[in-house]
C-alpha positions in Angstrom: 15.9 -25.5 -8.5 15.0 -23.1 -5.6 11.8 -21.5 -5.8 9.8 -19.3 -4.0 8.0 -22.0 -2.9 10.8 -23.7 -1.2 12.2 -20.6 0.0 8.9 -20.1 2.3 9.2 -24.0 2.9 12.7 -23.4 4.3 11.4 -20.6 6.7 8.5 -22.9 7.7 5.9 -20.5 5.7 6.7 -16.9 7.0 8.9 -15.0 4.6 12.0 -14.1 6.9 12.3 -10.2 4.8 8.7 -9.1 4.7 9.2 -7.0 8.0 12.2 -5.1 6.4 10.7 -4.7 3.0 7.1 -3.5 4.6 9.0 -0.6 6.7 11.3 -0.1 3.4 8.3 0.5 1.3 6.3 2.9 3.6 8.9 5.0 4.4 9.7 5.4 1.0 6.2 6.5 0.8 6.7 8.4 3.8 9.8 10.3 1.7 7.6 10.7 -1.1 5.0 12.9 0.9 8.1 15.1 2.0 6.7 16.7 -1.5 4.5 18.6 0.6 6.4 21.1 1.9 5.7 22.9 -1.1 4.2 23.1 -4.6 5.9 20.5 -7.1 7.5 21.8 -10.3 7.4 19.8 -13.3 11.4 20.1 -12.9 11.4 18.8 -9.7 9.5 15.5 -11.0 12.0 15.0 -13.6 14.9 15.5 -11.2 17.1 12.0 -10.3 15.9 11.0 -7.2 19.2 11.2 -5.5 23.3 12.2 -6.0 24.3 9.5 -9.2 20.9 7.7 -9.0 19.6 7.0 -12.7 16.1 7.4 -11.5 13.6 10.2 -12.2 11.8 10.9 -8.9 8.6 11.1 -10.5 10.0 7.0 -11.4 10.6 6.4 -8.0 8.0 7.8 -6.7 5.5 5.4 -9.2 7.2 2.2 -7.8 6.2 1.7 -3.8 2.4 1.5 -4.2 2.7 -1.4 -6.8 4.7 -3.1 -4.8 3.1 -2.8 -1.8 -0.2 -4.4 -3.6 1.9 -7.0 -5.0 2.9 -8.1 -1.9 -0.2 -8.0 0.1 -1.6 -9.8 -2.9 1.0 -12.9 -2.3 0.9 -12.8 1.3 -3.1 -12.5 1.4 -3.3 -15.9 -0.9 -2.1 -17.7 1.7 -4.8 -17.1 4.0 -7.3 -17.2 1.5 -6.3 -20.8 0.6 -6.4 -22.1 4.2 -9.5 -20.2 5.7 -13.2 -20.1 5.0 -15.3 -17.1 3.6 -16.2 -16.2 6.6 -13.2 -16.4 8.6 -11.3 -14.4 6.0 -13.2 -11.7 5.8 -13.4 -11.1 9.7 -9.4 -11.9 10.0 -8.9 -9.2 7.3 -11.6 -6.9 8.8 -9.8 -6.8 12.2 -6.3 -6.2 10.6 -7.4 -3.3 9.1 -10.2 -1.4 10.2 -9.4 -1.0 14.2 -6.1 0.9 13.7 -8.0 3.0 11.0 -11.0 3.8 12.7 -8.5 5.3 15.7 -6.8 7.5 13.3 -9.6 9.1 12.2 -11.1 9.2 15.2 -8.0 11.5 16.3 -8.0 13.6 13.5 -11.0 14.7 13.6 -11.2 15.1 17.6 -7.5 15.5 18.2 -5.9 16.7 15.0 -8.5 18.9 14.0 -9.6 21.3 16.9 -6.1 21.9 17.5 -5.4 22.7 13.9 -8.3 24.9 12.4 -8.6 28.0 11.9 -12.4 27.9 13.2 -13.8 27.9 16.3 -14.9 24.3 18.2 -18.3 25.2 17.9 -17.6 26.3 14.2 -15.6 23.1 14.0 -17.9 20.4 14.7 -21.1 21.9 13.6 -19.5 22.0 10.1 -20.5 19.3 7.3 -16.8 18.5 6.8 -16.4 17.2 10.6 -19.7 14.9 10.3 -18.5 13.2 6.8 -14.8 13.1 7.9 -15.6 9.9 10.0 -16.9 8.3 6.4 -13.3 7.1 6.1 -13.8 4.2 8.7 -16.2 3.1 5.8 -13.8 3.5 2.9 -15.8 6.6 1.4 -13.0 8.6 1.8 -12.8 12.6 2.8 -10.0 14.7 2.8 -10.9 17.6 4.5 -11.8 19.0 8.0 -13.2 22.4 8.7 -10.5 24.9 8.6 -7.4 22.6 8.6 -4.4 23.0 6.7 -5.8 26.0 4.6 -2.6 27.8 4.2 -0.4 24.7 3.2 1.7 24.3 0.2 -0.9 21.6 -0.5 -4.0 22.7 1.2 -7.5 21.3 3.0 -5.8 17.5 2.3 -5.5 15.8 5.8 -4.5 12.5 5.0 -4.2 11.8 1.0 -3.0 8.5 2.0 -6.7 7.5 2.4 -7.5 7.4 -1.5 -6.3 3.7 -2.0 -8.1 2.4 1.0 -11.5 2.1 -1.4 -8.8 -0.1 -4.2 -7.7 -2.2 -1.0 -11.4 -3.0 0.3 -12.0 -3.7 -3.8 -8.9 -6.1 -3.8 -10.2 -8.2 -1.3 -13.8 -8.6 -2.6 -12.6 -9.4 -5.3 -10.5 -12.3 -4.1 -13.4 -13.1 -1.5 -15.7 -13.6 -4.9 -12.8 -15.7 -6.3 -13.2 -18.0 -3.2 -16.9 -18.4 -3.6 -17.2 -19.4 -7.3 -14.1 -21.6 -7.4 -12.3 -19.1 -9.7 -9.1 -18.8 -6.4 -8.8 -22.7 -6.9 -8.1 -22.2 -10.6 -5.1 -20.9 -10.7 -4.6 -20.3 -14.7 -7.9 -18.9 -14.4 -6.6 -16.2 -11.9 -3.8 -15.5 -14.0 -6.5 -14.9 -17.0 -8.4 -12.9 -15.2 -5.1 -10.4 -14.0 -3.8 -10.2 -18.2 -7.8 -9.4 -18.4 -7.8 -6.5 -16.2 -5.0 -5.3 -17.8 -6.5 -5.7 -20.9 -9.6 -3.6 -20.2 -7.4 -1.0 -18.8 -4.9 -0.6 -21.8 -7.9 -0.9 -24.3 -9.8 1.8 -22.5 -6.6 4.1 -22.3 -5.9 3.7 -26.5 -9.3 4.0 -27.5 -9.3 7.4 -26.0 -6.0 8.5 -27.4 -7.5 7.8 -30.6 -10.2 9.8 -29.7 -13.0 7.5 -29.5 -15.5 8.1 -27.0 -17.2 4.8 -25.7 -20.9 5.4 -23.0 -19.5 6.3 -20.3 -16.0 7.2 -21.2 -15.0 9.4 -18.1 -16.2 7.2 -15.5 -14.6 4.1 -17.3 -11.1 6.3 -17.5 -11.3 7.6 -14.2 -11.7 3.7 -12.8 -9.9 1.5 -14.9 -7.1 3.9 -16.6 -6.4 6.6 -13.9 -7.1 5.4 -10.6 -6.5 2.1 -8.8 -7.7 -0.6 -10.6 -5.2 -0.1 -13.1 -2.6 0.5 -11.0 -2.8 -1.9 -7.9 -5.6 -3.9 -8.2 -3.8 -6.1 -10.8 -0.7 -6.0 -9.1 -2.6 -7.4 -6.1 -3.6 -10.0 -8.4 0.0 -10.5 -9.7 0.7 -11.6 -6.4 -1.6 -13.9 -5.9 -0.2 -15.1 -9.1 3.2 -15.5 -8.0 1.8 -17.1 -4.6 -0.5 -19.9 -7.0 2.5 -20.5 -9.0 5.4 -20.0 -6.1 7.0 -23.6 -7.2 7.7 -23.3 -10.4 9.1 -19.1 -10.2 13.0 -19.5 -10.0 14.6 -17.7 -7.0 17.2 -15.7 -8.2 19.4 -12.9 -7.5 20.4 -11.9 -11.2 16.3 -12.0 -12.1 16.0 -9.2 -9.4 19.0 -7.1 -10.1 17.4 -7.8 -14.0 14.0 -6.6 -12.9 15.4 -3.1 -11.1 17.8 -2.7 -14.1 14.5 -3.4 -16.3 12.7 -0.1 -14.6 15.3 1.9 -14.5 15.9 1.3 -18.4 12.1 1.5 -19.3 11.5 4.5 -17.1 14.2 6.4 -18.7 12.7 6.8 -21.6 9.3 7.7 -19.9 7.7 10.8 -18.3 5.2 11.9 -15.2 2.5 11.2 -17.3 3.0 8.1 -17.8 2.1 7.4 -14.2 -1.5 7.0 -15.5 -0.7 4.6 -18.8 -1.6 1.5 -17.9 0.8 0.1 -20.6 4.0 1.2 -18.2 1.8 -0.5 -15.4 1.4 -3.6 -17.5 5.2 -3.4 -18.4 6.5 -2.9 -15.0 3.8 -5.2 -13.3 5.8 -8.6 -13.3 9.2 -6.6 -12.0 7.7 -4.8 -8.9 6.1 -8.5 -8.1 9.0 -10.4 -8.2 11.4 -7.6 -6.8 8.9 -7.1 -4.1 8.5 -11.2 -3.2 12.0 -11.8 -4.0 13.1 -9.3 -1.2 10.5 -10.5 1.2 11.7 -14.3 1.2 15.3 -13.2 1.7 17.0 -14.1 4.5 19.3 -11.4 4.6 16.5 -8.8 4.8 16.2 -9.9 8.2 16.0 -6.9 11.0 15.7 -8.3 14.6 14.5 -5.3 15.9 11.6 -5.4 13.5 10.2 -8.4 15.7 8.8 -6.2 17.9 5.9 -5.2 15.8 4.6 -4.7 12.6 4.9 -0.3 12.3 4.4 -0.4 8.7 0.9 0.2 8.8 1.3 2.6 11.7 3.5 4.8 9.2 1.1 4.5 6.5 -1.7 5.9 8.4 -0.2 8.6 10.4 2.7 10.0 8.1 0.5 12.1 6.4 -1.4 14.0 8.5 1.8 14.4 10.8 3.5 15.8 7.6 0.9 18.6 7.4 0.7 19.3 10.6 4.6 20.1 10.9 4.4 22.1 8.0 1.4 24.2 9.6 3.3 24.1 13.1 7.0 24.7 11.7 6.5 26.9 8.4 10.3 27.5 8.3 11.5 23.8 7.4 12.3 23.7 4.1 14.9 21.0 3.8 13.7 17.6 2.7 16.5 15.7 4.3 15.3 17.3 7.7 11.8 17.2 7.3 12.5 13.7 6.3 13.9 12.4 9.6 11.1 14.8 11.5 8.6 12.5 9.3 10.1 9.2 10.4 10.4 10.2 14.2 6.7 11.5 13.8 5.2 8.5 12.3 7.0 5.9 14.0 6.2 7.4 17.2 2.3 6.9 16.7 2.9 3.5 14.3 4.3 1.8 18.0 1.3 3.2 19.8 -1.0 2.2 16.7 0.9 -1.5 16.9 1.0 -2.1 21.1 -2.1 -0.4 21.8 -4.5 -1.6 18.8 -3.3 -3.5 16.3 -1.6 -6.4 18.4 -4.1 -6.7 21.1 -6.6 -7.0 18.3 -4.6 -9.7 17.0 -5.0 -11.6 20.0 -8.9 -11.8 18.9 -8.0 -12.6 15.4 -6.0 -16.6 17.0 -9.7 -17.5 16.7 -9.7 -17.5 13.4 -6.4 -17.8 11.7 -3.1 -19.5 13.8 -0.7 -18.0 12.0 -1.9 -14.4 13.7 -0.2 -16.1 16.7 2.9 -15.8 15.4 3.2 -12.5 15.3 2.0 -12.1 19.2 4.7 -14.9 19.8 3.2 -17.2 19.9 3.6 -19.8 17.0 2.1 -23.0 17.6 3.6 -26.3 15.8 0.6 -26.9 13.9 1.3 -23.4 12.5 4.8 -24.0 11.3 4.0 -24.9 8.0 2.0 -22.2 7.1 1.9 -19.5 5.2 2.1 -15.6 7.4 -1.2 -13.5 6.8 -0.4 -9.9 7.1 -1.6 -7.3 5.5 0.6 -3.9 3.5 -1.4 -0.7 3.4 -1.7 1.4 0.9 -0.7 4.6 0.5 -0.6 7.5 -2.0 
């Protein structure tokens, strides 16, 4: 039986269609921010995604942030099952916060004074300027003084941000599960993801029937509402699917299955539902294996894609970029359009973000993990075997 196991054992541990499906996934998210250029109806959320597509957007738009979690949460494993503590955290701290820090950093000194309405000495003597560099620290902040005040969807310079503080969460959480055992212990990982889940579906119907437990907003607003219902256990799901990668089937019909499945449960479902943690329970096991499934495909393949990893690129510059077109070229108002402005935008700053920070820094990160070689090109034999450690951003 082929697995996904054996499907990374044929590719010699690098899953040959996590390039394609990383790009596929953030500019999907990059389409989804196209929302921006004005004020969404409730209409427009119920509205097929596309020409004969049986998909509500508001559907479509649920799906890539699940998946993107899922997948960092199966390609993360990897590493955390070949490298210590120590070097796990500093491989995963120098995949992620260089290229972050430099976008904020230009927002606020680029982006910003170029943008607002106030003066430069209004600008950075303003509280907003000072707490907008927070971000680097995953205390996120949306606004800068006077930016984007007259936007369909105002003050907001990068809503992307808001899952950054779930993504730091994912990998303490797995950094924990190295230090007590709990990562080794594979059923006990899979306990622990139905647990999560658990607490965030019991939460959710205790408050539709109208019991208030201490502390009932704050417990809603982190376990029902916000990430940890939505991506942290689909991070987990993935880790999951990487602990039990022999014995999950690799099959085409289970995919086409698990899209058919969404598309079927979704139809009967609603915008609100984007904050039931029941549909994120139900659809949890079909964005992980979709997501995985597409990754280890060979036919997902795109050679120009070996240049760099721009996923992250787009995920951390298509939003502000979005906003500041709207602010700069107020008469755009078709999607399509706007759409292909987006992608130019972002993938313009992603190949600066990859050449100029991200893969240099990667070049510091061979000291602690060989497979960061082989996406510099340089993929030593000792490294064949082993599993890639990348990292997916998140994004709103």
């Amino acid at each position: 039986m082929v697995t996904f196991g054996s499907r990374l054992a044929d590719h010699k541990g690098v899953g040959p269609g996590f390039d394609a499906v990383r790009i596929g996934l953030a500019l999907s998210v990059l389409y989804i921010h196209t929302s921006l250029l004005r004020v969404e109806s409730p209409e427009a959320a119920l509205a097929p995604v596309g020409p004969y597509l049986p998909l509500a957007q508001w559907a479509f738009d649920f799906a890539p942030l699940p998946m993107f979690f899922a997948l960092s949460g199966f390609l993360v494993a990897g590493s955390a099952e070949r490298l210590s503590i120590g070097q796990f955290v500093v491989n995963r701290g120098l995949r992620i916060l260089p290229a972050l820090a430099v976008e904020i950093i230009l927002s606020a000194l680029v982006l910003g004074p170029l943008l607002t309405v106030y003066t430069l000495g209004q600008y950075v003597s303003d509280p907003l300027f000072a707490r907008y560099f927070l971000n680097i620290l995953g205390s996120i902040h949306y606004e800068l003084p006077g930016v984007f005040l007259d936007n369909p969807n105002p003050r907001i310079v990068n809503g992307s941000l808001w899952t950054v503080p779930h993504e730091i969460a994912c990998y303490v959480l797995l950094v924990g599960a190295m230090f007590t055992g709990l990562f080794r212990r594979r059923f006990l990982v899979l306990l622990a993801t139905l647990a999560l889940f658990g607490v965030s579906m019991s939460i959710f119907i205790v408050g539709k029937l109208g019991i208030v437990l201490p502390y009932h907003d704050a417990l809603t607003y982190l376990f029902v509402t916000r990430g940890a219902a939505r991506l942290v256990p689909l991070f987990l799901a993935g880790i999951v699917l990487y602990q039990y990668r022999e014995r999950i089937p690799y099959r085409f019909g289970y995919a086409v299955a698990c899209i058919a499945a969404y598309v079927a449960i979704a139809a009967f479902g609603s915008p609100d539902w984007n904050a039931n943690p029941i549909f994120s329970f139900a659809t949890a096991p079909i964005f992980a294996y979709a997501v995985v499934y597409a990754g280890l495909s060979p036919k997902l393949v795109f050679k120009p894609l070996s240049r760099g990893d721009y996923s992250y690129g787009i995920y951390l510059y298509g939003y502000p970029l979005q906003q500041a077109m709207i602010q700069l070229m107020p008469w755009i108002d078709n999607r399509p359009a706007f759409f292909a402005l987006s992608i130019a935008a972002a993938s313009a700053m992603a190949i600066f973000s990859w050449h100029a920070i991200e893969k240099p820094i990667l070049r510091l990160r061979r000291k602690f993990s060989l497979t960061a070689r082989i996406h510099t090109g340089e993929e030593p034999a000792a490294a064949a075997t082993l599993p890639p450690v990348q990292t997916v951003p998140a994004a709103k």
